[in-house]
C-alpha positions in Angstrom: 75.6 79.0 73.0 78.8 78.2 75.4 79.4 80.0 78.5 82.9 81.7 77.3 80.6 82.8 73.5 78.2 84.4 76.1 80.5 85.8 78.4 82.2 87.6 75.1 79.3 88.8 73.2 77.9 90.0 76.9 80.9 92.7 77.4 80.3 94.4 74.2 76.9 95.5 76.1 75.7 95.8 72.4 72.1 97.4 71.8 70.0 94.6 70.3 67.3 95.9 69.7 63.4 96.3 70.9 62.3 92.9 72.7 59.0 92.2 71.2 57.1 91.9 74.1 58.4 95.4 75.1 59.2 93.7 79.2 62.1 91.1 78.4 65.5 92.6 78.0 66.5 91.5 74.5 68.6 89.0 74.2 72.1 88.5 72.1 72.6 86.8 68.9 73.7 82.8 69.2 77.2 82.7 67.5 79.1 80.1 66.2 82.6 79.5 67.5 84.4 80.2 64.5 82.7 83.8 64.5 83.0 83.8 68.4 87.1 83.0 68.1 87.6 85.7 65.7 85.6 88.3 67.7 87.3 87.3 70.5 90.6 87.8 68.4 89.7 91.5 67.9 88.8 92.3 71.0 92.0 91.0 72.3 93.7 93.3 69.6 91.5 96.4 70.5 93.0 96.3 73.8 96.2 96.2 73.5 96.8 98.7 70.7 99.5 101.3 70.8 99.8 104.9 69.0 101.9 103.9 65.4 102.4 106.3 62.7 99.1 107.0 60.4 97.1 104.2 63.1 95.7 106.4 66.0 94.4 104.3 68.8 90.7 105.6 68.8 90.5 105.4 65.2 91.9 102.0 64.8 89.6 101.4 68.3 86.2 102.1 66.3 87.1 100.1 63.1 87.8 97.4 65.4 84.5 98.1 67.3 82.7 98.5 63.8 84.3 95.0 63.0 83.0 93.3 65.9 79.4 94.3 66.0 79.4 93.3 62.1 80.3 89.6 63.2 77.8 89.7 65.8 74.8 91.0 64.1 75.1 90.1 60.1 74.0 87.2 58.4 75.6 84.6 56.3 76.1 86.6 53.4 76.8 89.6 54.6 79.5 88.6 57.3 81.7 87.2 54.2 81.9 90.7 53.3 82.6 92.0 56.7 85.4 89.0 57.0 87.1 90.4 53.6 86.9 94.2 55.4 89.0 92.8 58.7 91.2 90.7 56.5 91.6 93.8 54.5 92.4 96.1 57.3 94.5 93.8 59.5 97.1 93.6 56.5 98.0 96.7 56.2 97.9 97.3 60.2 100.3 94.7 60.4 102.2 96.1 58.0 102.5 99.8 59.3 102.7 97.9 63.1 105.8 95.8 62.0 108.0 99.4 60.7 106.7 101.1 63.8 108.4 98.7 66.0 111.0 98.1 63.4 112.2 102.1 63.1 111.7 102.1 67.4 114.4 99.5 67.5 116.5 101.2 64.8 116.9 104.2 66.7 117.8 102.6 70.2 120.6 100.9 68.2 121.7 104.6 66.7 121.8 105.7 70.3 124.5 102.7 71.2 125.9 103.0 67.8 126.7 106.6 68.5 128.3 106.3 71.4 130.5 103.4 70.2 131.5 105.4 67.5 132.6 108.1 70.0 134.5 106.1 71.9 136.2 104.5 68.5 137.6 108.1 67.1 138.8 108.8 70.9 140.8 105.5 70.4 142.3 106.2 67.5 143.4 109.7 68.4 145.0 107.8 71.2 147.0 105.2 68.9 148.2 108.1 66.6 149.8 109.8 69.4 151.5 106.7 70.8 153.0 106.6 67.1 154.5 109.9 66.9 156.3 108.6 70.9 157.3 105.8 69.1 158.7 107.5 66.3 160.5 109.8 68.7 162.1 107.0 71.2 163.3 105.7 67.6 165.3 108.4 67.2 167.0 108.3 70.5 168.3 104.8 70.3 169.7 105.9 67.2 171.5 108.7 69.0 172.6 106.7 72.0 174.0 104.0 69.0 175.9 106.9 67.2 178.5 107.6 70.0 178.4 111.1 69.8 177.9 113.3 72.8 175.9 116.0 71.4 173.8 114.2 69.0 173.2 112.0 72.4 172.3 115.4 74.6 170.2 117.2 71.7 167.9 113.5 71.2 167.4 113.5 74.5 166.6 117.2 74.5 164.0 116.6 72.0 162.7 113.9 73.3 161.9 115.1 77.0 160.5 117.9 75.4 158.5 116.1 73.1 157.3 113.5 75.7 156.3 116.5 78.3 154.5 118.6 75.8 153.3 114.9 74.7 151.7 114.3 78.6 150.4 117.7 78.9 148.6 117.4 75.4 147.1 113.9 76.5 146.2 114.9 80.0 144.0 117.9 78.6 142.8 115.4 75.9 141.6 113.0 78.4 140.2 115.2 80.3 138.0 116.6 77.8 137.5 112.8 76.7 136.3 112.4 80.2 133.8 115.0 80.1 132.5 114.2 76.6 131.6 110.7 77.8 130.4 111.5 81.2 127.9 114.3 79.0 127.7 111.3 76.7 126.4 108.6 79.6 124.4 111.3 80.7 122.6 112.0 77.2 122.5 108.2 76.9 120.9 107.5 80.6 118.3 109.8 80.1 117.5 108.6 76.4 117.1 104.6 77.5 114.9 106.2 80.5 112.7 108.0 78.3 112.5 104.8 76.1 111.7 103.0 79.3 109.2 104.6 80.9 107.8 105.2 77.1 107.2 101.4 76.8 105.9 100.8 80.0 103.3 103.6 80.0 100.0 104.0 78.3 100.3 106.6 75.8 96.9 108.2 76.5 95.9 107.8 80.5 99.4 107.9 81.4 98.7 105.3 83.9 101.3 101.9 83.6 100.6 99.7 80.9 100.0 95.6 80.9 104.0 95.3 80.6 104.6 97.0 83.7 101.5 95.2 85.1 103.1 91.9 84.6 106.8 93.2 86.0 105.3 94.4 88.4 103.0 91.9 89.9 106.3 89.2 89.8 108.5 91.9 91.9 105.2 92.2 94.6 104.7 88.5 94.9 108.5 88.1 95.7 107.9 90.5 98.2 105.3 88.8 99.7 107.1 85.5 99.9 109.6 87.2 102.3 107.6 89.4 104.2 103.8 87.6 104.1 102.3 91.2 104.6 99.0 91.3 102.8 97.9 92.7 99.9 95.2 93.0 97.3 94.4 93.2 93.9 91.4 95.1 92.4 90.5 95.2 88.8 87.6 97.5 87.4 86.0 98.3 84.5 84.0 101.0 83.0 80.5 100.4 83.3 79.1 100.2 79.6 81.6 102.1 78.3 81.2 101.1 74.4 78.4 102.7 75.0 79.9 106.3 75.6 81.7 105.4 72.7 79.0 105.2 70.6 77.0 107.9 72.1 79.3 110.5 72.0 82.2 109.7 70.2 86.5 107.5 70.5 87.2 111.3 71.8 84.7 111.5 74.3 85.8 107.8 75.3 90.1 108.8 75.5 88.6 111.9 77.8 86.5 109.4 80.4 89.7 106.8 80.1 91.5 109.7 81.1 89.5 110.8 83.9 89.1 107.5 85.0 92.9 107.5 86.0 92.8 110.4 87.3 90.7 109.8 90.0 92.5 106.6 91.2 95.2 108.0 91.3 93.5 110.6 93.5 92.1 107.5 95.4 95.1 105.2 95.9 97.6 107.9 96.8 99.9 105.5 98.3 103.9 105.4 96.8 103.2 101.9 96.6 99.7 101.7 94.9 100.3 100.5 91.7 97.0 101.8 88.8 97.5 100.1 85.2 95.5 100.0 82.6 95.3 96.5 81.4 93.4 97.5 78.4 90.3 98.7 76.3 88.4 100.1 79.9 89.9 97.6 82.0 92.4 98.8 84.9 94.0 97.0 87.8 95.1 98.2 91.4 97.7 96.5 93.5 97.6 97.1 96.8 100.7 96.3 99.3 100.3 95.8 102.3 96.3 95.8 102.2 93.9 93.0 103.7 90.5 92.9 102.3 88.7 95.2 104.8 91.3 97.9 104.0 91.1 97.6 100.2 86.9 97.6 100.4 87.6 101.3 102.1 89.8 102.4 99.8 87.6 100.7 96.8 84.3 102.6 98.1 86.2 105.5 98.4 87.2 105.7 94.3 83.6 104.4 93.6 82.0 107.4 95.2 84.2 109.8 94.3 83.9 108.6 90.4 79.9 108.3 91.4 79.3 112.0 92.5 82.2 113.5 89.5 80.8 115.6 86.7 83.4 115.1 84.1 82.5 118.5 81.3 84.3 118.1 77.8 83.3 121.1 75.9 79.1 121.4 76.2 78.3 117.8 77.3 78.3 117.2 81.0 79.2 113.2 81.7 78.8 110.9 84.6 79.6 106.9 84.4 80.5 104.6 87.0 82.7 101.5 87.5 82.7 98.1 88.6 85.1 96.1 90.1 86.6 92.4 91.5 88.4 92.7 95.1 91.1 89.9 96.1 93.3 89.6 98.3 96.5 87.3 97.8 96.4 83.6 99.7 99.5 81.8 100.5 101.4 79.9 97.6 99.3 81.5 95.0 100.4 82.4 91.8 99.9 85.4 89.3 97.9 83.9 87.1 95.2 82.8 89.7 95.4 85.6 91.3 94.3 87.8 88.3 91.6 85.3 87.8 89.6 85.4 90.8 89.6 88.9 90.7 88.4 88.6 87.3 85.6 86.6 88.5 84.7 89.2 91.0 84.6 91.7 88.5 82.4 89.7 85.5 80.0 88.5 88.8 80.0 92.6 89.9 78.7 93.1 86.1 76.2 90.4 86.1 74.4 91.6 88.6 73.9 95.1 88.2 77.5 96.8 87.8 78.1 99.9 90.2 79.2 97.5 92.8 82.4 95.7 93.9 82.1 91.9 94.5 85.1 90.2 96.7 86.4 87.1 96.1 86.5 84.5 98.8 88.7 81.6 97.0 86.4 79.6 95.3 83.4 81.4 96.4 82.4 85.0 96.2 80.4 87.2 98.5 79.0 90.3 96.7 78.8 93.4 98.2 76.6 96.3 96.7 
């Protein structure tokens, strides 16, 4: 079985059942790579899923998980019918998905349109008074072309009149016209904030999504080109966390994502710490302005405070742990290897015992219980 097959079915931290000899941990299932691709497909999809209409996340979550551990563990003739199942499901997903996104973009165009179409009718009330001037000045040159004195003197008349009253009337119009678009900007400001902060949030941990990650990470690393101050990246995961899942329960699981954030957020405090949640039980900390030693520090700090925690939902009393990559940026390096040796940290951390924090050294790694 290939390395990146292994390393897939090995995160599922699937129960496969009694070893025979009752000593040896049991061993997964070879797969093939066709299986292995579309497993990896849906774990891919699992993390990244967002709340749509009729879809909630932990539901979807635990078809997706049921999906999986079909692929892995049935045989020939039974994964055909587990293949119809996904292709089943993932239709109408895609489906619901697509008019999700489609209605979300539908009303951030009302919002604009709306505001447009304010601006439009205050236009045109605009142009119809400039007619009835028009009108009005049309009248006068007629009286100044007629020769006569008084017809001359009672125009004029008129059309001061008209063209005061005219000011007055347009003053207080724009005025309110004013007001109705600064309330208007306001409305609008606070709607595309809302929307904003909506997409670059996780809907259930409240902690940034990969989005923001991503922005994020590109604004920090511009930074760091300027001012060469250090900084470090952790990213963690929940120790056998499917697990929890299938012990207790998706609700059980949203309540331990939860409080998972929760404490790193108690842990990295900082205005500039930056927690996401990258997906599934996956998170990433950036940490400005952070060598190594500083970042192991704050790293223990969150692992023992998440180590001694009691979480109670209801009557079950929970405890779990995490385990995590440490690495600190190098000079001239990018993103994407960045987030990799980090990652490397974090799968050695869980491949020798998870509980434990492993630091990455550039091509090597030092582990550190």
């Amino acid at each position: 079985m290939k390395q990146w097959v292994k390393k897939l079915v090995e995160q599922f931290d699937m129960d496969w059942g009694t070893p025979s000899n009752g000593k040896e941990a049991p061993q997964a299932p070879s797969l093939s790579e066709d299986r292995a691709t579309l497993l990896y497909i849906l774990d891919v999809y699992n993390k990244h899923l967002f709340e749509i209409q009729n879809h909630q996340v932990r539901k979807v979550r635990a078809k997706l998980d049921t999906f999986a551990k079909e692929l892995v563990q049935s045989d020939a003739e039974e994964v055909e019918k587990a293949l119809f199942k996904i292709r089943q499901f993932i239709s109408s997903y895609r489906i619901d998905e697509y008019t999700y996104v489609q209605n979300t973009f539908d009303d951030f165009k009302r919002i604009i349109w709306d505001f447009a179409d304010h601006l439009s009718e205050e236009a045109h009330i605009e142009d119809s008074s400039q007619g009835d001037i028009n009108q009005s000045l049309e009248q006068l040159r007629e009286a100044v072309e007629s020769n006569s004195i008084e017809e001359l003197r009672a125009r004029s008349r008129e059309f001061i009149n008209f063209y005061l009253k005219h000011q007055n009337v347009n003053n207080e119009r724009r005025s309110k016209r004013m007001e109705s678009i600064k309330k208007n900007l306001t409305t609008v400001k606070k709607q595309l904030m809302e929307a904003n902060q909506t997409m670059r949030r996780d809907h259930l941990t409240g902690a940034h999504n990969r989005k923001s990650y991503d922005e994020q990470v590109r604004r920090y690393l511009q930074l760091h080109d300027i001012d060469g101050d250090p900084m470090t990246l952790l990213l963690l995961d929940i120790d056998f966390f499917k697990k929890i899942n299938d012990a207790y329960g998706h609700d059980i699981g949203d309540f331990v994502l939860q409080e998972c954030v929760r404490l790193l957020q108690e842990s990295f405090s900082r205005e500039e710490d930056f927690i996401a949640r990258l997906g599934g039980e996956e998170f990433a900390v950036i940490l400005p302005g952070c060598n190594t030693e500083a970042a192991i520090r704050m790293a223990e700090e969150a692992m023992n405070r998440i180590r001694k925690e009691v979480f109670v939902h209801e009557k079950l009393e929970i405890r779990f742990t995490v385990s995590m990559g440490i690495a600190e940026i190098t000079k001239n390096e990018g993103a994407d290897s960045w987030y990799k040796r980090a990652d490397e940290a974090l799968y050695e951390s869980k491949q020798t015992g998870r509980n434990k924090y492993t630091i990455s050294k550039g091509p090597a790694m030092k582990r550190v219980a």
